[in-house]
C-alpha positions in Angstrom: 32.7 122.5 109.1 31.7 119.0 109.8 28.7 120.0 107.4 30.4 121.0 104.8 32.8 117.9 105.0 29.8 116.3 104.9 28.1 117.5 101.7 31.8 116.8 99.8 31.7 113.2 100.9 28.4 112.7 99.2 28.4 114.4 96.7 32.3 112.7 95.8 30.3 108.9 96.5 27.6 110.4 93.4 29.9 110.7 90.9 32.2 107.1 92.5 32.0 105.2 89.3 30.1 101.6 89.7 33.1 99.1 90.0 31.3 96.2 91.3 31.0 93.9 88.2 28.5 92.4 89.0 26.9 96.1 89.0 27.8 96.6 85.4 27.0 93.5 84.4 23.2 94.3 85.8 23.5 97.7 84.0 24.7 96.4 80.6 21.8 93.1 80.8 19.0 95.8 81.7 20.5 97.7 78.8 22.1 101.0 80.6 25.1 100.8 78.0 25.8 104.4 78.6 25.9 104.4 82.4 28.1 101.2 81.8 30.3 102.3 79.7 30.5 105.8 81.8 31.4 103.5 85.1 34.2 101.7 82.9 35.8 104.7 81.1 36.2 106.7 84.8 37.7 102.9 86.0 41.4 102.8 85.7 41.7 99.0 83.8 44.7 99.5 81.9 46.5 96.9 84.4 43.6 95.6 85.3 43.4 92.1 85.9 40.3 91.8 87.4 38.7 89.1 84.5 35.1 90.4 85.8 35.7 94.0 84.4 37.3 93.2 81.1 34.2 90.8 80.3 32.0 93.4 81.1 34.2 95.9 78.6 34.0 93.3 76.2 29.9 93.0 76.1 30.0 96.8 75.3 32.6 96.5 72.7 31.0 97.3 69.2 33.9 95.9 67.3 34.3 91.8 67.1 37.6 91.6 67.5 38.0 93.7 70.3 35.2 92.2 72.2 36.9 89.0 71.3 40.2 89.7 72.2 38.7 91.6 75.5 36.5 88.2 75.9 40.0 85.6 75.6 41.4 88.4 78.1 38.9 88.0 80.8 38.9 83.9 80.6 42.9 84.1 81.1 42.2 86.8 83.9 40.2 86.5 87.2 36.6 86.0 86.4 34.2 83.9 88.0 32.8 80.3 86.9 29.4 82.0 85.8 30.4 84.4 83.7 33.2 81.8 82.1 30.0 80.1 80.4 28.9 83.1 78.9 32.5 83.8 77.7 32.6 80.4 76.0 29.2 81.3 73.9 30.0 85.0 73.2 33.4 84.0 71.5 31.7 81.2 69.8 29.3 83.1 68.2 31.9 85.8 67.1 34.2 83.4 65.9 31.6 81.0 64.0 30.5 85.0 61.8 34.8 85.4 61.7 34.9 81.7 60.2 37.8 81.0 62.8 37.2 77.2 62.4 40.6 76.6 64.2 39.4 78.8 67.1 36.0 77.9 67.5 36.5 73.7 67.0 38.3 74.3 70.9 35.9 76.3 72.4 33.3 74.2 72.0 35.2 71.1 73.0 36.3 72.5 75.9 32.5 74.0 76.9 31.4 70.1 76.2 33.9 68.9 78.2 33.4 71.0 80.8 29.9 71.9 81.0 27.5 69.0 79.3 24.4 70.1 81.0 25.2 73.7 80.9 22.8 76.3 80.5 24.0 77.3 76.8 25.0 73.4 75.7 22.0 73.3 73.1 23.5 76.5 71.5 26.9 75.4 71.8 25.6 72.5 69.6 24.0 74.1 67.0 27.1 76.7 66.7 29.4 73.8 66.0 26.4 72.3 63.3 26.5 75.6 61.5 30.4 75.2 61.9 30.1 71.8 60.1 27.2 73.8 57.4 30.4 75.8 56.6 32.8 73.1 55.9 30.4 71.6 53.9 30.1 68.7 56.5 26.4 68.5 55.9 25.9 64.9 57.4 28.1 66.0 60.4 25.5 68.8 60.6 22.6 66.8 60.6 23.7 64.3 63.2 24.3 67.2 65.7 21.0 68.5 64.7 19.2 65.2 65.5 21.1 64.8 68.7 19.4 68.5 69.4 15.7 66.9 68.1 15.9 64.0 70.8 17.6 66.3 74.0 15.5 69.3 73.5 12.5 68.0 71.2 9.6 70.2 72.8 11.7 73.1 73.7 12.4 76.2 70.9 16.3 75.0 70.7 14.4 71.1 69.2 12.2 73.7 67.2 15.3 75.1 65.4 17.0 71.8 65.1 14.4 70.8 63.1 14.6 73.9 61.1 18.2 73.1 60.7 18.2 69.9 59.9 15.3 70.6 57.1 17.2 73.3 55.6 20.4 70.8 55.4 18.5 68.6 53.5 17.4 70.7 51.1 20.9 71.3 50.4 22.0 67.9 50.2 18.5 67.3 47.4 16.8 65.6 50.4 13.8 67.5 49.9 10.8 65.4 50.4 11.4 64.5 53.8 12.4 68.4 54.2 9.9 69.5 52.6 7.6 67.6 55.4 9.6 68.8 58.5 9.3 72.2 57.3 5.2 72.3 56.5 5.1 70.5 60.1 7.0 73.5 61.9 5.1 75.9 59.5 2.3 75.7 61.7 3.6 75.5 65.1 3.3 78.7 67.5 7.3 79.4 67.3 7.6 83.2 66.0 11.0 82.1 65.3 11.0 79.0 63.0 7.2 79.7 61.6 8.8 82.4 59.0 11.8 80.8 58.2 9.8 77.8 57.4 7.3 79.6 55.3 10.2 81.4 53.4 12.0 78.2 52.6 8.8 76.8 51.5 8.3 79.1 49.7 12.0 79.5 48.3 12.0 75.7 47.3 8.6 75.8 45.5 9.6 79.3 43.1 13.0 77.1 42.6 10.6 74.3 41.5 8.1 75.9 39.8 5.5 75.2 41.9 4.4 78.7 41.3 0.6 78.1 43.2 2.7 76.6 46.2 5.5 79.9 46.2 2.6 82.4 46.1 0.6 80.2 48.8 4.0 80.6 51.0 4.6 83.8 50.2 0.7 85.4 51.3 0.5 83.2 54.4 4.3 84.8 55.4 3.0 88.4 54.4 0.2 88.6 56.2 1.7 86.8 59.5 4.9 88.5 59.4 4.6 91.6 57.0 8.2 93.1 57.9 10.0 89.5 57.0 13.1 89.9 55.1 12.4 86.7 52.9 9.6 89.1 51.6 11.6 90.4 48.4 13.7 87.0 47.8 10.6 85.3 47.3 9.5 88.2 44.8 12.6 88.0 43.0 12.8 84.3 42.3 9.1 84.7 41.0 9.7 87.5 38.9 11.9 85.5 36.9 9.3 82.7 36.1 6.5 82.7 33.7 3.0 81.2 35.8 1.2 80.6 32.2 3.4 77.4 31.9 1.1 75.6 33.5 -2.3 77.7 32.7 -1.7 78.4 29.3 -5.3 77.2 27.8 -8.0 79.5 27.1 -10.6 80.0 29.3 -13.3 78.8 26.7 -11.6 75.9 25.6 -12.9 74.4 29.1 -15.9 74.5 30.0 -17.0 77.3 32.5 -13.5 78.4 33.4 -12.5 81.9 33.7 -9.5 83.5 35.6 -8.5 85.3 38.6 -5.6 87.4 40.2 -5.3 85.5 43.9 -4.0 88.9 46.2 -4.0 86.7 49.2 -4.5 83.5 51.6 -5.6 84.3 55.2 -6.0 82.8 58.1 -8.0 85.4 59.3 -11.2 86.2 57.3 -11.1 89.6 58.5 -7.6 90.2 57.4 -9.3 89.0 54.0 -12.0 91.3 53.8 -9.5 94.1 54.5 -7.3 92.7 51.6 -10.1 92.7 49.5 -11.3 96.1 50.2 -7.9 97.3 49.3 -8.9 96.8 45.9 -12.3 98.0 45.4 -11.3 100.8 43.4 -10.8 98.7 40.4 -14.0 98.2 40.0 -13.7 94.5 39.5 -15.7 91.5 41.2 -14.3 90.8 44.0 -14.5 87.4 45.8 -13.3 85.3 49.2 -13.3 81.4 48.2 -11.7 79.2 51.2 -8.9 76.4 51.1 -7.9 73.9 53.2 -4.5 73.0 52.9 -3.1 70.3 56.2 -6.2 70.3 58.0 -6.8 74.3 58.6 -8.5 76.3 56.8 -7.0 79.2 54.5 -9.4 82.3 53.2 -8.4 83.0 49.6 -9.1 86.3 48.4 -9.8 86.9 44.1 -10.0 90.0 42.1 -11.5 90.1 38.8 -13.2 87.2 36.0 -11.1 87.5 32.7 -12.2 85.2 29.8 -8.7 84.5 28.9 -5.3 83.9 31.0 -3.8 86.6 28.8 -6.5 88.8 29.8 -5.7 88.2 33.5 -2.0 88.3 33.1 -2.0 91.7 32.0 -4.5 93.3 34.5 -1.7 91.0 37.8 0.6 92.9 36.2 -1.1 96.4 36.5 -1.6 95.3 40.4 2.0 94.2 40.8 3.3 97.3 39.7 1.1 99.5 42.2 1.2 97.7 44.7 4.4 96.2 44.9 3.3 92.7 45.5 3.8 89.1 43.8 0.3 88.1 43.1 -1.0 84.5 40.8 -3.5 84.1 37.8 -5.5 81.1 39.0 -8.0 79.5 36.4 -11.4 78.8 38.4 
């Protein structure tokens, strides 16, 4: 009997839902969102109060509203001061996507007020930058960015200040000093702000018709981050530019010139050769020249030697339509 009583007991503590919070909240970070939200749905929270729990329901939540009405829920209920920070970004970052402007002003005077060397200030920052972005407060916005730049300089949150701050000034027609910032962060180590600085480089240059410089952007952004969704933008504002406008002379009419279809810049001159083996079926000379551009050097890879830019254009545009790439007629 006392066996059997036994056996019951544990197998009725397997199937006890987990009810510590700080449990779930180990299970939802570690990303068990099924055993999470199994342990919640067998709690009885309807009069919960217990501020812990409905924060951990409102990580789970997959609609913004709910999770921010569950999130405003736990901050008036019982929860703890370390999971009150979190609270504070969370609703933040839902109600900067929502637009609340109202909303979101509070919460992040209140987290300044409360927390000025807290663990998510730089982000709190930056949230109420992009809040200024949307008011059109541009010169708001670039303050707070600077204030980011001098507290976290070296860090990745000073990395994406600058970003910020660069891609303000481009829309307030700052864009030398932009244009500086962002060829500066282009080449740091940050998988984060190295593609969205290649992409706006590239972005600005198609916009300016600087089509050697938007190609240039666009290969060094292919071949470091091949899956970037800037990919196509680029592609599109290029497709709707002509590059003979500043090539338009014939190749004879100077002196040993001839012309080229550029498929890519590398950094890597293997990842050249394998670019330039891609086209070997054409059964045109194929060539790897070298650039330096800001002190590094770039591996440049050519196909073909046309007589005439016409001659050229024609044969990029054969290339561009199999392989669904921007490439550049470059006179050499």
């Amino acid at each position: 009997m006392l066996k059997q009583i036994a056996v019951v007991f544990i197998l009725f503590s397997l199937i006890q839902p987990v009810t510590n919070a700080k449990d779930l909240f180990s299970l939802i970070k570690n990303g068990n969102l099924r055993e999470a939200q199994d342990s919640l749905s067998r709690y009885s929270s309807a009069g919960s109060r217990d501020g812990r729990i409905v924060f951990c329901q409102a990580l789970i939540e997959t609609n913004g509203k709910s999770s921010a009405r569950a999130l405003e829920a736990a901050l008036n209920a019982s929860v703890p001061v370390r999971y009150q920070e979190e609270i504070y970004l969370r609703l933040a970052e839902i109600y900067l996507l929502e637009q609340n402007h109202r909303r979101l002003t509070e919460l992040v005077a209140e987290y300044s007020a409360r927390w000025e060397d807290g663990r998510y200030y730089a982000r709190m920052l930056r949230i109420s930058a992009l809040l200024n972005e949307q008011n059109s407060e541009i010169d708001v916005a670039i303050r707070k960015s600077d204030r980011l730049i001098v507290r976290s300089d070296n860090t990745e949150s000073g990395q994406q200040a600058k970003l910020d701050k660069a891609r303000l000034m481009l829309a307030s027609r700052r864009k030398r000093g932009s244009e500086v910032v962002l060829r500066d962060l282009s080449r740091s180590k940050s998988d984060i702000v190295v593609p969205q600085s290649l992409y706006l480089l590239g972005c600005q240059s198609a916009r300016t018709k600087k089509i050697d410089d938007a190609v240039f952007y666009y290969n060094l952004l292919r071949e470091g981050y091949p899956d970037a969704v800037g990919l196509d933008s680029i592609v599109d504002l290029l497709s709707g530019m002509s590059s003979s406008s500043t090539m338009d002379n014939r190749a004879d009419d100077i002196t040993g010139t001839y012309y080229s279809i550029q498929v890519g810049v590398f950094s890597s001159r293997s990842n050249a050769k394998k670019q330039s083996n891609i086209f070997k079926a054409y059964k045109k000379k194929r060539d790897i020249g070298s650039k330096t551009i800001s002190g590094k050097k770039y591996h440049v890879v050519y196909i073909g030697k046309f007589g005439t830019f016409e001659e050229a254009k024609a044969f990029k545009l054969t290339l561009e339509k199999t392989h669904a790439e921007a490439y550049q007629v470059v006179a050499r």
